[in-house]
Structure formats: C-alpha cells, structure tokens
C-alpha positions as CSV (number, residue, x, y, z in Angstrom):
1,X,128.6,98.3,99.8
2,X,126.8,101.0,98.6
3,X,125.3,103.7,101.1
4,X,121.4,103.5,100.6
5,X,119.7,106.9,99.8
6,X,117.4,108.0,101.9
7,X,113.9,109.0,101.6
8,X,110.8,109.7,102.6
9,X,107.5,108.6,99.9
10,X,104.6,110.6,99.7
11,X,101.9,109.1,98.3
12,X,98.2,108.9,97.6
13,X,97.9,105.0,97.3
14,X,96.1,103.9,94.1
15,X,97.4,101.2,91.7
16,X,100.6,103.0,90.3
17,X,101.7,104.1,93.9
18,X,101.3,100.4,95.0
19,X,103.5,99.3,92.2
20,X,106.2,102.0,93.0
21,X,106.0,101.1,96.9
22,X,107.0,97.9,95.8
23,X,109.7,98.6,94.0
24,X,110.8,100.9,96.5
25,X,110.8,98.0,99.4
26,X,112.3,95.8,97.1
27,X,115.3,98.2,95.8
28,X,118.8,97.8,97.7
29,X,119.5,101.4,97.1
30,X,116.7,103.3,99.1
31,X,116.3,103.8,102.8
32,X,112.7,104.1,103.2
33,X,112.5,105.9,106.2
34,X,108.9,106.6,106.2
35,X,105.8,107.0,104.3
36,X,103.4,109.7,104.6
37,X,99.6,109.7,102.6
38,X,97.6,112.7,101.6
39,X,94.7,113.1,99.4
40,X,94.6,112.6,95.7
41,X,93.7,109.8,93.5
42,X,90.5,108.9,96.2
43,X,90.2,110.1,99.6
44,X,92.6,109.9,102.6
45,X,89.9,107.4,104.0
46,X,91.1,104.9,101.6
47,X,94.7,106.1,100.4
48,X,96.0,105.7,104.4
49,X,94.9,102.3,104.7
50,X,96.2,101.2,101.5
51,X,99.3,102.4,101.9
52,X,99.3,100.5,105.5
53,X,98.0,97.5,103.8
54,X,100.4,97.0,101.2
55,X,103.4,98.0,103.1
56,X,102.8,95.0,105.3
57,X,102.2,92.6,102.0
58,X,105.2,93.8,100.5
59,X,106.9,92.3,104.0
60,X,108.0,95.9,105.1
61,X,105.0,96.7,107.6
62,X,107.5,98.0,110.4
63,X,108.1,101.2,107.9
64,X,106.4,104.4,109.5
65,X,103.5,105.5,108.0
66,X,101.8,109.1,108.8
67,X,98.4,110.7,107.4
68,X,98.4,113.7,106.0
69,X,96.1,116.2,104.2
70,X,92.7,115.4,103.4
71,X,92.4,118.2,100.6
72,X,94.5,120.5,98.9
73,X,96.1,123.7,100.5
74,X,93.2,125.6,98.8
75,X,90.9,123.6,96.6
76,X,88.4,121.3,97.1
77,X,89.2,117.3,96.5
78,X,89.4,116.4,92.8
79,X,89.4,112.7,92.7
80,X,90.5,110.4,90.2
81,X,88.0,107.1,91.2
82,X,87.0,106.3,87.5
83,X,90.8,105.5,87.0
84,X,91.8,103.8,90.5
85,X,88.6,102.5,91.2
86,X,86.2,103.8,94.6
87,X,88.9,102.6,97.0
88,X,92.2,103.4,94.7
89,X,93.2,99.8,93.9
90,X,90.6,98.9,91.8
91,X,88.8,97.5,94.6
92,X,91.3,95.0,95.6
93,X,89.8,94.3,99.6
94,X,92.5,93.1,101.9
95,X,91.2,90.6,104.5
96,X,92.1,92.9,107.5
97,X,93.7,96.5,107.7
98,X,96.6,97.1,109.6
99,X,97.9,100.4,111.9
100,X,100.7,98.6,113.4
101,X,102.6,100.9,112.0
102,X,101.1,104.4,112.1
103,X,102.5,107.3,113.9
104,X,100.2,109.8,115.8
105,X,102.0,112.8,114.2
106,X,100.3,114.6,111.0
107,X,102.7,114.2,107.8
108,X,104.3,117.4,107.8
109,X,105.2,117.2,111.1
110,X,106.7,113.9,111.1
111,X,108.8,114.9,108.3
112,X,110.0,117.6,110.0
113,X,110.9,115.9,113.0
114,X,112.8,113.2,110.5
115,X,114.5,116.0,109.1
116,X,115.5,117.5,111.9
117,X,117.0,114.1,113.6
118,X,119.1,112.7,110.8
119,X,122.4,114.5,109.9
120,X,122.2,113.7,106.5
121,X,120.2,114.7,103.9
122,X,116.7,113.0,103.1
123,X,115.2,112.5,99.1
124,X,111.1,113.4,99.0
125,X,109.6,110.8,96.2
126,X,106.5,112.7,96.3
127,X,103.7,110.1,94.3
128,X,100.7,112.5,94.5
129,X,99.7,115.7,95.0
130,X,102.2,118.2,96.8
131,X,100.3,119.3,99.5
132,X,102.1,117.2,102.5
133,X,105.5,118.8,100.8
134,X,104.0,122.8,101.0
135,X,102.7,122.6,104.6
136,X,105.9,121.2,105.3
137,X,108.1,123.9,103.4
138,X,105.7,126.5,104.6
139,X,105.7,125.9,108.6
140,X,109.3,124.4,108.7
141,X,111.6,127.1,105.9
142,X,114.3,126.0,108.2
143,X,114.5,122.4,107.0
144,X,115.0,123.1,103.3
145,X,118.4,122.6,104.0
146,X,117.9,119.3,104.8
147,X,115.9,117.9,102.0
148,X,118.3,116.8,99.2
149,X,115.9,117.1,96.3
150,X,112.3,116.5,95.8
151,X,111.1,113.9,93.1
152,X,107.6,114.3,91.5
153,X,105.6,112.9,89.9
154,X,103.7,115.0,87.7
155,X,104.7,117.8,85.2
156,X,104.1,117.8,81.6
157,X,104.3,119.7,78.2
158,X,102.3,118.1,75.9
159,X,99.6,116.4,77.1
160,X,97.9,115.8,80.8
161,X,95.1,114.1,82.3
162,X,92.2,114.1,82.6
163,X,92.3,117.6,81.3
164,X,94.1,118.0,78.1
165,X,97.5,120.3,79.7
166,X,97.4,119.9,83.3
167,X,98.8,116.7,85.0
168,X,96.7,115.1,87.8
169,X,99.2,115.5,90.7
170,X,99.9,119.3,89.3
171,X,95.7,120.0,88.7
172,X,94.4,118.9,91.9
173,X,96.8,121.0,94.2
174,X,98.9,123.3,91.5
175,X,99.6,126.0,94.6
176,X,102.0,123.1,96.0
177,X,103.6,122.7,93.3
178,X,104.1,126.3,92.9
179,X,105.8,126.5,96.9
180,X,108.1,123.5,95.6
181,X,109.2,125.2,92.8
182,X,109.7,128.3,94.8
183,X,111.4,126.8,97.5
184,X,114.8,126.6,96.0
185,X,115.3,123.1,96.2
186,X,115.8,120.6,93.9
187,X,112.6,119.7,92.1
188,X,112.8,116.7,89.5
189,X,109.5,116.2,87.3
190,X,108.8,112.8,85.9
191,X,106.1,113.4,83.6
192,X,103.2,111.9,82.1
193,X,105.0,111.7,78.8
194,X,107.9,109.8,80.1
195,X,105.9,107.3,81.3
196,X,103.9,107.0,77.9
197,X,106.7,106.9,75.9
198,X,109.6,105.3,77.6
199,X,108.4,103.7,81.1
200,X,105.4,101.6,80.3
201,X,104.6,97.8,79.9
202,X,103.2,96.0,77.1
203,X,100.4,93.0,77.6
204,X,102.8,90.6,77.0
205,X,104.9,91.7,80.3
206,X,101.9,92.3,82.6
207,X,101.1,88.3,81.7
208,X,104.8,88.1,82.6
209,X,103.8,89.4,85.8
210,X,101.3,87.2,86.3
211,X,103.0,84.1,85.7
212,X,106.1,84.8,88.9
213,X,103.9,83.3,90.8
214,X,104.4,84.7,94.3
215,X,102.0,86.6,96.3
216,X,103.1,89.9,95.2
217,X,103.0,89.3,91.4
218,X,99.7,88.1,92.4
219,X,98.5,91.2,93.6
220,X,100.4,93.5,90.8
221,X,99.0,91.6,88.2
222,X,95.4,91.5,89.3
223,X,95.3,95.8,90.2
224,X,97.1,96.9,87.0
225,X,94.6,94.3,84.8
226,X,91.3,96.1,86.3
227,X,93.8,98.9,86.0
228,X,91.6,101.5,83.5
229,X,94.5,103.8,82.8
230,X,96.2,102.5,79.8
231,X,95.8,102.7,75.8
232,X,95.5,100.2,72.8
233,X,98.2,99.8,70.6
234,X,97.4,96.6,68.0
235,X,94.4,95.6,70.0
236,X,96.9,94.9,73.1
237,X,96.7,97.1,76.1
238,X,100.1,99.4,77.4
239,X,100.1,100.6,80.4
240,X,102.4,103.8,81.5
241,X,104.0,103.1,84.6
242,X,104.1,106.8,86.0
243,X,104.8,106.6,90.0
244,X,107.3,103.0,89.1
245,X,108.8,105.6,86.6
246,X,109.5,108.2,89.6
247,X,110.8,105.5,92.3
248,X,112.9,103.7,89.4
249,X,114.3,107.4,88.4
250,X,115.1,107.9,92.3
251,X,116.8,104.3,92.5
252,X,118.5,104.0,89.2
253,X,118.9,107.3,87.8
254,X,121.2,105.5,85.2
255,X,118.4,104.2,83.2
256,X,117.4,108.3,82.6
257,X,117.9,111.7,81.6
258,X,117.0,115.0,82.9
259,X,118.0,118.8,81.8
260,X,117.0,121.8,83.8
261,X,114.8,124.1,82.8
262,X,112.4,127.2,83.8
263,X,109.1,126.0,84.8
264,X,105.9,127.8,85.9
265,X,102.3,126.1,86.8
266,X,99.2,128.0,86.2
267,X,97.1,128.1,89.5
268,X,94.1,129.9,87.7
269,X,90.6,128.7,87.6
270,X,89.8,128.4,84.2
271,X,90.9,125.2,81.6
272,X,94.4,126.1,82.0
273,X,94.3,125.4,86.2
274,X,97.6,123.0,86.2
275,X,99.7,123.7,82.9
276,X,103.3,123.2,83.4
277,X,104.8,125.5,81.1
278,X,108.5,124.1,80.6
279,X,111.0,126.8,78.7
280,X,112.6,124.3,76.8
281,X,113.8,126.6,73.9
282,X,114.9,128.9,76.7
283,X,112.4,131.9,74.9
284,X,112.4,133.9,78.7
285,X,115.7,134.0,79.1
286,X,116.4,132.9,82.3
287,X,119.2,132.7,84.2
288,X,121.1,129.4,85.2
289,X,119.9,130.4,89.3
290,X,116.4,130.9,87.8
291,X,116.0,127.1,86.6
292,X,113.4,125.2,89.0
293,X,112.4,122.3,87.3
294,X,114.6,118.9,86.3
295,X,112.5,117.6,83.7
296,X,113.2,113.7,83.7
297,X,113.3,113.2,79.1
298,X,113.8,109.8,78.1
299,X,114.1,106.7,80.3
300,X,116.0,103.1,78.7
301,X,112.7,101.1,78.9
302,X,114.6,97.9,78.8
303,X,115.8,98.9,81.7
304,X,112.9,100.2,83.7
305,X,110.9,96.7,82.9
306,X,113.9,94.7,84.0
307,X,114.1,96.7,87.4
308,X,109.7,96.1,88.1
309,X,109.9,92.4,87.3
310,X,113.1,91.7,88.8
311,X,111.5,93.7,91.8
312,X,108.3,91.7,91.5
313,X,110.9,88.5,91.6
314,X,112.7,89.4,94.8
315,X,109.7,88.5,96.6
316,X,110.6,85.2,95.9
C-alpha cells in the first residue's frame, strides 16, 4: 500500500477551502494530521467554525483543528465577503457548531509541536493567507527541517484578484509570503491562472454534482452555485477551482506540472502591494540555489474533475 503523505492544511474556510477539505478527507494519499485556520477570506470568527463544521460533515470531525491569526503579521484584515459571502460559505448555516475537536494551542504552536513529534517530514497545504506559516518559521527556524515543502495557494503573473496583479492570498499578508520564500524551503505556487485555465468546472459538471445525491454533493453543489467567483463563457457559468486545484496538486501531482523559478512579492503600499513577479525568461540571472518558487503551469483538467467528483462520490 502506499505510504500516505503527511500534512498539515491551513486554511481560511470559505467555499473553495470547503471544496479542497473535502477532497483532502476523501483522498487515500494524505494523512491529515491537522488543520489550522487564520484570517482571510472573512474573519477568524467565521473561518474557525467553518472549518470545524465541515470537517465533521465530511465524517472526519476527530481531525485536530487549531485557530490561528486573526490578521496579517502587519496589515490590517482585507476581506473577501462580496466573494464568500458574510460568513465565507455563502451563508450556508449549519444547525449546530461543533469544537469537539479543537485544540487549546494557537496554530503556530501546534504545528510546531507536530513537527517536532513526528520523525518524518510533514507537507503545509497552506489554503489562505501565510501568516499561521511566518509566525511559525519566524519563532520555530529550527523546524524548517522538518517541513517537506509548502504548497500555496496563491501566486500569479498575469492577472490577480481583486486587484489587477496581486493574488488574494499574496495581497492580504504579502510579508508571509516573503518569509516563506525566504525560508529555504520548498515553496510550490498554484496560481490563479492555473485554476482558470486548467482546474475549473463547467455548468454542466456542477449540475453533475448536484445530481450524486449524497449529503456532501448536497452541500458542494448548493455553496459553489451561490458561489460569486466564477465567469461566463456561452452564457454558462465556470467556476476556477483554486484551493481543489492546490489539494489535487498535493495528492496527485501526476495530473500537473511545475518548473522552478525566481520569485519576488512586492510588500509596498501602493497598487502593486502583492505582485508576484516570476523570472520565467530567467532576465536576472539567478542561480539554480537562488530559485524560491515551484510555479504549478498546466494541470490535465480531465483529470482534476475526475478526482472532485469521484471525491464527492466516496461519500457514498
């Protein structure tokens, strides 16, 4: 059998990190050892308990879950509420919340102490902004070692949201994503574009969805159609899949491909706060060592939909 990867998600639960959690509990390949919330798409007040919540609907309510940072290392909060709705899932109200499962250390800190008790190395899927990641990497430099890589989502080239460069993870807390890119360690980038071009699902598939017919379906299908981030093409609506894009590149990095590359974020004030410049063409001349970014390219979108409904399926 194959040995399960191990991980640790971070996440700021709105609609796309509920679909990745469940594709994460669903997947045979991952070890979820624990997940940990901060601040990003709306406020820890709602991102903890929805992440609590939909661990437990997904049938894996025993997995650990921590709270972390209620803003950025430096910045105020920058919300994304118009997208995710006031309480991140499009105001999807569970009947009750649960804490069955919530640990009394902060995020960071229960990282570190996961770190530090398993021998082997643990993956950080980190779904939001970076900040749990840079507390951690700044108070603990002596775990690096034993984070194997660190898989983000956010970084882009082209395009962003909702500013026209910078990417939402990379614009509300770029200083984060500076210290993980400084930090030596493995950072992959699954970008905006990747989800828009190769990871997304047409209208057709989210009725798909709807039709399984078992709880979780249910509750996939009803976030992602309230779900306002999404564009028309032939009066139908697709709908980027860009956290189920970073779990799915974590799980099956098959259905990918990445190439390393020099990458610097703008932590400035102005309209360029969170650009991700990406030396593709290799213009500064930096060395193989220098390289900080995996930038996730293309994805085999066959694939990728295959893996989220056959996820959605296993729920039987």
């Amino acid at each position: 059998m194959e040995k399960k990867i191990p991980v640790i998600i971070d996440c700021d639960t709105g609609v796309d990190d509920a679909g990745a959690l469940m594709m994460a509990c669903a997947s045979d390949r991952l070890d979820i050892l624990a997940v940990t919330t901060v601040s990003g798409n709306v406020g820890l007040e709602h991102t903890h308990p929805n992440t609590l919540n939909v661990l437990k609907l997904f049938g894996r309510g025993e997995i650990p879950v921590a709270k972390g940072a209620d803003a950025p290392l430096v910045r105020p909060p920058f919300k994304a509420s118009a997208v995710h709705g006031f309480n991140g899932l499009r105001n999807y109200q569970f009947a009750e919340n649960t804490t069955a499962a919530q640990v009394d250390l902060p995020a960071a800190a229960y990282m570190a102490k996961l770190l530090e008790e398993r021998a082997e190395k643990i993956t950080i899927i980190a779904l939001g902004p970076l900040t749990n990641v840079a507390i951690l990497l700044l108070a603990r430099p002596d775990l690096a070692d034993k984070i194997d890589k660190i898989i983000f989502m956010g970084a882009s080239y082209q395009d962003g949201n909702p500013t026209p460069i910078g990417t939402f993870n990379v614009l509300v807390d770029p200083e984060a994503f500076r210290i993980c890119l400084e930090s030596g360690l493995p950072v992959y980038g699954v970008g905006r574009l990747l989800a828009l071009q190769h990871a997304y699902i047409t209208q057709d598939e989210l009725e798909e969805i709807g039709r399984i017919g078992n709880r979780v379906g249910d509750f996939v299908y009803r976030i992602l159609s309230a779900y306002t981030d999404y564009r028309l093409v032939d009066g139908k609506k697709v709908i980027a899949m860009f956290d189920e894009a970073t779990v799915a590149f974590t799980a099956a990095p098959e259905l990918f491909t990445c190439q390393k590359y020099f990458c610097e974020v703008d932590c400035g004030n102005d309209w360029k706060r969170g650009l991700t410049y990406i030396d593709f063409d290799g213009n500064l001349k930096k060395a193989e060592e220098e390289k900080n970014l995996y930038y996730v390219e293309t994805a085999d979108r066959e694939g990728f939909v295959k893996l989220m409904l056959d996820a959605i399926r296993s729920y039987g």
